[in-house]
C-alpha positions as CSV (number, residue, x, y, z in Angstrom):
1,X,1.3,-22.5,19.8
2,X,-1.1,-21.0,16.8
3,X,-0.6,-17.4,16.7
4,X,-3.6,-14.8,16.3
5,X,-4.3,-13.0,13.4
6,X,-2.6,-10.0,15.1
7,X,0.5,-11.6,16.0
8,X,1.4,-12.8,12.9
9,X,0.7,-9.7,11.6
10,X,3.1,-8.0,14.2
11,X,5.7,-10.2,13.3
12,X,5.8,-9.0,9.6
13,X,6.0,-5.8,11.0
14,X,8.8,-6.3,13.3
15,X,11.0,-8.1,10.3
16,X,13.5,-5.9,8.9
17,X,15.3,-7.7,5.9
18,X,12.5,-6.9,2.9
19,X,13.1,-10.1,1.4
20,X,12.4,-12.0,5.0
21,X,9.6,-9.6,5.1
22,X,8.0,-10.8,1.9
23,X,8.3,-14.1,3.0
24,X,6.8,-14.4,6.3
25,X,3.9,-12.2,4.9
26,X,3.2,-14.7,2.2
27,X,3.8,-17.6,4.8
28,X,1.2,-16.2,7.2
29,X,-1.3,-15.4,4.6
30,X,-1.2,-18.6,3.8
31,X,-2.1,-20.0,6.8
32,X,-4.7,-17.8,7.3
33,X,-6.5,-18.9,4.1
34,X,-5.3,-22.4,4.6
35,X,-7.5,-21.8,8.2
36,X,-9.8,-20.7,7.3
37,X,-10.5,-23.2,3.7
38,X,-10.4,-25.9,6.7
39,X,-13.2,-24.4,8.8
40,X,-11.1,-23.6,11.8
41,X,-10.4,-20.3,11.2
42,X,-7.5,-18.5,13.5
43,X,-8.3,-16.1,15.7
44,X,-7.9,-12.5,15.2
45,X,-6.8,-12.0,18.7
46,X,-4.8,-8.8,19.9
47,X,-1.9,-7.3,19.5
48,X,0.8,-4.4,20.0
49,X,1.8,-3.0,16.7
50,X,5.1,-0.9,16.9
51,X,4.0,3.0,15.8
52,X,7.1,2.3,12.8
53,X,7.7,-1.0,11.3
54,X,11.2,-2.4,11.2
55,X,13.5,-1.7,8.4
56,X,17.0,-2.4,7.0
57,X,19.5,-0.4,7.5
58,X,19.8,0.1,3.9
59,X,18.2,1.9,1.8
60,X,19.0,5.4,3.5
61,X,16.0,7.2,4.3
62,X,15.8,11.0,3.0
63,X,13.3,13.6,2.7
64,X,11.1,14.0,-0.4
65,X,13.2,17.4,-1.5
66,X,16.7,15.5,-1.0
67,X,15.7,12.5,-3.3
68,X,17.8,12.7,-6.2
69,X,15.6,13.3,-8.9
70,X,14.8,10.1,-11.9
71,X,15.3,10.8,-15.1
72,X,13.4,7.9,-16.5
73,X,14.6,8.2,-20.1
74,X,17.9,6.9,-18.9
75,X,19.1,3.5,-17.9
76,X,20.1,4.9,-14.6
77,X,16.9,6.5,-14.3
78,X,14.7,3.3,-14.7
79,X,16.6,1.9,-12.0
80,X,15.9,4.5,-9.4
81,X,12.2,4.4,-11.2
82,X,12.0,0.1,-10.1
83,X,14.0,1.4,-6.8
84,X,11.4,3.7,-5.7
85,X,8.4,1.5,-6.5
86,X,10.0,-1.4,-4.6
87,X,10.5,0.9,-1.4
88,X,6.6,1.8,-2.4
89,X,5.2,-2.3,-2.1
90,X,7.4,-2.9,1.0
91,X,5.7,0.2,2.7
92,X,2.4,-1.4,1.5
93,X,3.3,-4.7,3.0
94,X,3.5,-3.5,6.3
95,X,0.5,-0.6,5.5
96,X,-1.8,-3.8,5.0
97,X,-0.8,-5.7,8.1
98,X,-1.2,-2.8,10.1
99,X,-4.6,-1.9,9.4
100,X,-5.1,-5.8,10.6
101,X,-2.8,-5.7,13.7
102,X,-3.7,-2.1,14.8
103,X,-7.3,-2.0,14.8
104,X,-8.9,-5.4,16.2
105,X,-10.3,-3.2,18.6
106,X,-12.9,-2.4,16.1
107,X,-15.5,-4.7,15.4
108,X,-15.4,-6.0,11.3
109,X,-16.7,-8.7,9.9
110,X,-14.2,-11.5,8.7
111,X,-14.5,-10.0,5.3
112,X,-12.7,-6.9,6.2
113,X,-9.6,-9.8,7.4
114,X,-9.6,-11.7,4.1
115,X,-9.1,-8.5,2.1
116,X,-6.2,-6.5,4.2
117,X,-4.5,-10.0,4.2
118,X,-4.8,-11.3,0.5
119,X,-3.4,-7.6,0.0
120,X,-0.4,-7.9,1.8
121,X,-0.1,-10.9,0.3
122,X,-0.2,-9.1,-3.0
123,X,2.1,-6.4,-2.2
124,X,4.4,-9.2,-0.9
125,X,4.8,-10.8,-4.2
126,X,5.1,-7.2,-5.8
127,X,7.8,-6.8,-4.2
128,X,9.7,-10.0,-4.8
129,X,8.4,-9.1,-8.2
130,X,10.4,-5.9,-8.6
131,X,13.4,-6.8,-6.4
132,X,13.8,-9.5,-9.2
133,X,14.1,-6.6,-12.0
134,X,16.5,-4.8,-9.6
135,X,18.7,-8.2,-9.5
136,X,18.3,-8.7,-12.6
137,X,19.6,-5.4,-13.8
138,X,22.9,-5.6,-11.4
139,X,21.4,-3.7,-8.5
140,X,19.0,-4.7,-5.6
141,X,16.8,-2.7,-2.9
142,X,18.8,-0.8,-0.5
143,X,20.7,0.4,-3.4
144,X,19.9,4.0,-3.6
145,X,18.5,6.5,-1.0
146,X,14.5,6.5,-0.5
147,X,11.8,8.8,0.7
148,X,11.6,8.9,4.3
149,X,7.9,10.3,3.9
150,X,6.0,7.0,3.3
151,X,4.7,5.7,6.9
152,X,3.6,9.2,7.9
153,X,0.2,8.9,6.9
154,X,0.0,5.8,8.8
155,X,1.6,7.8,11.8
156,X,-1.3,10.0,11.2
157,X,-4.3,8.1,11.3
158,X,-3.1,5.5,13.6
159,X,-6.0,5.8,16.1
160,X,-8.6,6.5,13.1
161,X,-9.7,3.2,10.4
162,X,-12.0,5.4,8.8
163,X,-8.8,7.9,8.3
164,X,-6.7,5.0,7.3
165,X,-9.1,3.8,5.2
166,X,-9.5,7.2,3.4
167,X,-5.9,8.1,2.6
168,X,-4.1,5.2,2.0
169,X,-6.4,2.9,-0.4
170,X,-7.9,5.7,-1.5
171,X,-5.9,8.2,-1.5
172,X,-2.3,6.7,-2.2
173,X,-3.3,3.6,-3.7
174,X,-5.7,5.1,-6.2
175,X,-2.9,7.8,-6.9
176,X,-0.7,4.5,-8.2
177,X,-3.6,3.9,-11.0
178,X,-3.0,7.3,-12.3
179,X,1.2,6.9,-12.8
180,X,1.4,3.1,-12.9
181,X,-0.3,3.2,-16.8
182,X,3.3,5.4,-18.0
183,X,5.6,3.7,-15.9
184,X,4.6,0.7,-17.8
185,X,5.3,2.6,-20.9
186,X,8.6,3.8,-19.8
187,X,9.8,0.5,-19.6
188,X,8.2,-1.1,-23.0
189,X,9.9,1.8,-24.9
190,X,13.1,0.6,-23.1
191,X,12.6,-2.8,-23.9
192,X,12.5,-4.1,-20.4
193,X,9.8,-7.1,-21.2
194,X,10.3,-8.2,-17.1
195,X,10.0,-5.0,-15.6
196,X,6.7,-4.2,-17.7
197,X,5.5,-7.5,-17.0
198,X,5.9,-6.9,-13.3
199,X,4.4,-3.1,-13.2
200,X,1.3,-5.1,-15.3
201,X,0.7,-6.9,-12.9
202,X,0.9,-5.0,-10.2
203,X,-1.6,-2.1,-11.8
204,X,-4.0,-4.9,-12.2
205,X,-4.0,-6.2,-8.3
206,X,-4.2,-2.9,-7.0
207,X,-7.4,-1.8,-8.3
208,X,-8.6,-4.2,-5.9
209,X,-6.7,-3.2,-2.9
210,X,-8.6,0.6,-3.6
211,X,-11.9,-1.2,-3.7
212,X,-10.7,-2.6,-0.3
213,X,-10.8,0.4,0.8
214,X,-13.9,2.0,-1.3
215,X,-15.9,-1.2,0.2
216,X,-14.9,-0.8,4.1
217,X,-14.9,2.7,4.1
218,X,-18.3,2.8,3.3
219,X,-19.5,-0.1,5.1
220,X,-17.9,2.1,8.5
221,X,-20.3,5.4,6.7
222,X,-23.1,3.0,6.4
223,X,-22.9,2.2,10.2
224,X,-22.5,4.9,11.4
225,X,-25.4,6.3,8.9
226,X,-23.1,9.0,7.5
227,X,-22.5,10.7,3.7
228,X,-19.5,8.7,2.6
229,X,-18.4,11.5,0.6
230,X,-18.7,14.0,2.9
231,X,-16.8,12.7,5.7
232,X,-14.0,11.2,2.7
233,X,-13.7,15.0,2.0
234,X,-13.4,16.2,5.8
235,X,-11.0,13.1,6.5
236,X,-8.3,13.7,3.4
237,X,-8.7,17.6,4.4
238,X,-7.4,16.6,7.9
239,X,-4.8,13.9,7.6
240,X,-3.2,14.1,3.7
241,X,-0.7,16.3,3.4
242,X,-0.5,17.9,0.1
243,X,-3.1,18.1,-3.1
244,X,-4.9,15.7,-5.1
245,X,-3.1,15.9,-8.4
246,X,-4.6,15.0,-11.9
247,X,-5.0,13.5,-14.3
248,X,-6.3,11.1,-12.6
249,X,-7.0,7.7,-14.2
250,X,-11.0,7.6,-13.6
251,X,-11.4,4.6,-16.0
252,X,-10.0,2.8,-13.0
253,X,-10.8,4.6,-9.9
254,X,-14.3,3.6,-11.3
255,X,-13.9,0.4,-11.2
256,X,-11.6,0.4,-7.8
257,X,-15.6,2.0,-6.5
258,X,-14.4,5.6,-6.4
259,X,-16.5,7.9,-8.2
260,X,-15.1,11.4,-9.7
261,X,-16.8,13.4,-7.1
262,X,-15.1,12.0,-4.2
263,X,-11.7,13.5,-6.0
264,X,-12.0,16.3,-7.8
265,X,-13.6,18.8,-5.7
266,X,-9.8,17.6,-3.4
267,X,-7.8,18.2,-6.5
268,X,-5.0,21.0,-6.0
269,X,-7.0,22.6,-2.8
270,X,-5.4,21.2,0.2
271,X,-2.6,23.6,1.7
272,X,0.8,22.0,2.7
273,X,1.2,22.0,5.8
């Protein structure tokens, strides 16, 4: 039986085993293309997303302040550096399917389905892409502890695309152009040709996951005929937790369709709450 658009999308986020994650996600993105390249598009269909996606059991799950801290001048360091963006692209595997599987309630045009999928896609292969430096380096993910904090703004705007659409492309995506740049230079000064090459290519792809979001968000302000910047403003005020913290990289938040005065009047002014 072909499965909906939703259901395959459920299914990636009911896998545990990151690896097995990875590869269903590139399997079913696949199809969808292969679908739709065919003329017989699937359909989007309907599904039940779980409010958490699965997970292994490792790597153990702490809370930002209990992270051991990375000291990225250090071999160890670099490790936990590649550790924590690889527990950063799994999280964005399943971000991307959910934003498929959780709101089909909401009328989009197929657009809006190509994009969230070829994303997942990407982040799929990003993390493959940075497992492999893990391997390669003796380790692997589920190695060391990780921050327990990364679904919670999907928690949060979970019955809001507009919200989701505000804080994760645009919000934590866009914040990954602004470190991603001296990550890359970490790991040039350290010799590390594959990790670099990784990190390179996943600063280039995600430029275009943020103008995923740029793009929708303001289609959704466009229909409902209201100031995209205004209501970005009110929507990061209600469901980001923390400040907007330069420098930010606006070179390529530019180019991801996210202009300086959508995220500097945010910088450093939201209260924790």
């Amino acid at each position: 039986m072909t499965l909906s658009l939703a259901e395959m999308a459920t299914e990636v986020l009911t896998t545990a085993d990151g690896r097995a994650k990875a590869a269903l996600s590139r399997r079913h993105a696949a199809a969808w293309f292969a679908a739709r390249e065919a003329g017989r598009p699937l359909p989007i269909g309907r599904a039940s997303p779980p409010l958490r996606p699965s997970r292994p059991e490792k790597p153990e799950l702490l809370s930002p302040r209990d992270v051991p801290r990375r000291r990225p001048g250090t071999e160890p360091g670099r490790l936990a550096l590649l550790h924590a963006v690889a527990h950063i692209e799994l999280n964005a595997v399943d971000l991307h399917w959910d934003i498929i599987a959780r709101f089909t309630h909401v009328p989009m045009p197929p657009g809006f389905y190509d994009d969230w999928v070829k994303a997942a896609d990407e982040e799929s292969k990003h993390f493959n892409l940075v497992s492999d430096c893990l391997e390669r380096l003796g380790s692997h993910y589920g190695a060391l502890p990780a921050h327990a904090g990364m679904w919670r703004a999907a928690e949060d705007t979970a019955e809001d695309l507009m919200g989701r659409l505000a804080v994760v492309p645009m919000v934590l995506e866009a914040r990954g152009l602004d470190v991603t740049p001296g990550m890359i230079e970490i790991f040039r000064k350290a010799g590390d040709s594959g990790a670099v090459e990784a990190l390179e290519t996943i600063y280039a792809e995600e430029v275009g996951h943020v103008a995923y979001g740029s793009k929708w968000f303001h289609f959704l302000c466009g229909r409902e005929n209201s100031d995209p910047k205004d209501v970005f403003h009110t929507l990061v005020r209600k469901y980001f937790h923390g400040a907007l913290k330069p420098p930010f990289n606006e070179e390529k938040r530019a180019e991801a369709g996210l202009p300086p005065d959508f995220y500097w009047p945010l910088a450093d002014e939201i209260p924790p709450r």
